[in-house]
N, C-alpha and C positions, 0 to 999 in steps of 0.2 A: 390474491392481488398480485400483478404482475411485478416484478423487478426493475425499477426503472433505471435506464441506461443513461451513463453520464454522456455530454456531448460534447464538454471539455476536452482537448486535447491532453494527456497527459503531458506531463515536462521529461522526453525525453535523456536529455543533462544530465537532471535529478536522479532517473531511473536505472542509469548507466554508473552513477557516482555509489547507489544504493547496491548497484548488482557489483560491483569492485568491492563492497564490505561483506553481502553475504553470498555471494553468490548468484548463479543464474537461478537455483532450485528455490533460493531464496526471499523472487520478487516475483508474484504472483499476479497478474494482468488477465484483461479479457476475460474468460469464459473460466479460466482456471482460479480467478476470484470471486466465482457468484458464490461458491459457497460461502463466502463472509457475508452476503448481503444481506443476512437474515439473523434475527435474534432472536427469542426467545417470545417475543410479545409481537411482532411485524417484519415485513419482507423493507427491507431497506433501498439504498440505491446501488447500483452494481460501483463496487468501490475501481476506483480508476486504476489502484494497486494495493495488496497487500507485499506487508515488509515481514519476514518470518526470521528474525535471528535463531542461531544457535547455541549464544552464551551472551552474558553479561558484556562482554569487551565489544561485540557487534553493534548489542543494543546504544551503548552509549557510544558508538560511531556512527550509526545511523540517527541516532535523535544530534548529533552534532552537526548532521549532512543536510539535514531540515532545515529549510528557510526559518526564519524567526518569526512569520505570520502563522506558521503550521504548528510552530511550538507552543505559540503563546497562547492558541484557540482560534 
């Protein structure tokens, strides 16, 4: 089953705000996130971004950078 690709624009802002807490190596986009697209059971949708902290103080500065729609489900 093929991967399907979001058609969403990502929220540049957000992505800029997320790459200031962990870095550029940190926010994974396009072709460099398919590998999350997939679990263990089904091929997913190609995620718009992954976020990869380093430690504990990144995580809870990028779960703080999250809109409140994203946090909350």
């Amino acid at each position: 089953m093929p991967v399907k690709t979001r058609t969403a624009p990502a929220d540049t802002g957000l992505l800029a705000r997320l790459e200031a807490i962990v870095g550029s190596g940190g926010v994974l986009t396009g072709d460099a996130a398919l590998p999350f697209a997939t679990d263990v059971y089904r091929r997913l949708e190609t995620p718009l971004a992954v976020i990869r902290p380093a430690d504990v103080e990144q995580l809870q500065a990028v779960l703080q950078a999250l809109p409140a729609c994203l946090r909350n489900g």
